[in-house]
C-alpha positions in Angstrom: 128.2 -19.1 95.4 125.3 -18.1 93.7 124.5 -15.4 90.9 123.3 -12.4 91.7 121.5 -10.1 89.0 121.5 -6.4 90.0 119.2 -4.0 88.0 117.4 -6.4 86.1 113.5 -4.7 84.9 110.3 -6.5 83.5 109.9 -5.4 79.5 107.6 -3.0 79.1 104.4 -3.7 76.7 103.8 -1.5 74.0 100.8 0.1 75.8 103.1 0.7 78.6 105.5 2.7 76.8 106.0 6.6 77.4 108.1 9.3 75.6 107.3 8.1 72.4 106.3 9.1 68.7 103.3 7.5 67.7 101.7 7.2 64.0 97.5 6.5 63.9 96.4 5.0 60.5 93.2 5.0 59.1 91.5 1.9 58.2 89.6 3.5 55.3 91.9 5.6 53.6 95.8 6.6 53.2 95.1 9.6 56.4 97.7 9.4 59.2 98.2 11.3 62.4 102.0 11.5 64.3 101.4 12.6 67.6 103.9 12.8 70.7 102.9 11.3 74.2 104.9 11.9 78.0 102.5 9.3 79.3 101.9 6.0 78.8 100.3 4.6 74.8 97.9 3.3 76.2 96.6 6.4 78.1 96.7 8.6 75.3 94.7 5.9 73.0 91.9 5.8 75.0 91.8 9.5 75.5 92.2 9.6 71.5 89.0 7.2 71.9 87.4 9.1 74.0 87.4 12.2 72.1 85.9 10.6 69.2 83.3 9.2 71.4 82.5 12.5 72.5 83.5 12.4 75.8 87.0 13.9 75.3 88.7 17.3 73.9 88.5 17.7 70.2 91.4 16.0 68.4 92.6 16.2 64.7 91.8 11.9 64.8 88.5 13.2 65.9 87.6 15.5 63.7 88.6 13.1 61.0 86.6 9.8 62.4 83.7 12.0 62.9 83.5 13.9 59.5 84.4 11.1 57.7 82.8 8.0 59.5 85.8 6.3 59.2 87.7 4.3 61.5 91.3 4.2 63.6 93.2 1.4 63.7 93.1 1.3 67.3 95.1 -1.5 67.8 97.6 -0.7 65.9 99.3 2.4 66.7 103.2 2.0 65.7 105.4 3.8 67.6 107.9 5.4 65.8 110.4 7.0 68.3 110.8 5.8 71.8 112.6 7.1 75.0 111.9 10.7 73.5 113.1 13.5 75.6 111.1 16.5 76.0 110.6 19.3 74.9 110.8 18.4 71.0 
């Protein structure tokens, strides 16, 4: 008879991850940002990008990349809560 594996999921990749805490570091000095996401990490990322760029809404990362000319460490977001339930 043979094995049968019921409810068995792919892992998710960390830009695939939702409902999670999230902590952006700057490359160029101690500055942080937490932020909360429903939707995917990757999502929000590139609409953090974006908004630095100038084609997005005004964010605090922004506002702090564009007075400062520093840079995010885009890559490297860690996620500090996952599975979060909303609201919080």
């Amino acid at each position: 008879m043979g094995t049968v594996v019921i409810g068995c999921k792919d892992r998710l990749t960390r830009a695939q991850m939702s409902r999670v805490v999230y902590k952006a570091s700057c490359w160029n000095c101690q500055e942080f940002y937490r932020c909360k996401t429903k939707r995917g990490l990757h999502d929000r990322k590139a609409e953090r990008f974006k908004s630095v760029t100038g084609g997005g809404r005004s964010s605090a990362i922004a506002d702090h990349v564009t007075s400062t000319g520093h840079n995010m460490k885009w890559d490297h977001f860690e996620i500090l809560v996952k599975g979060v339930l909303y609201p919080f």
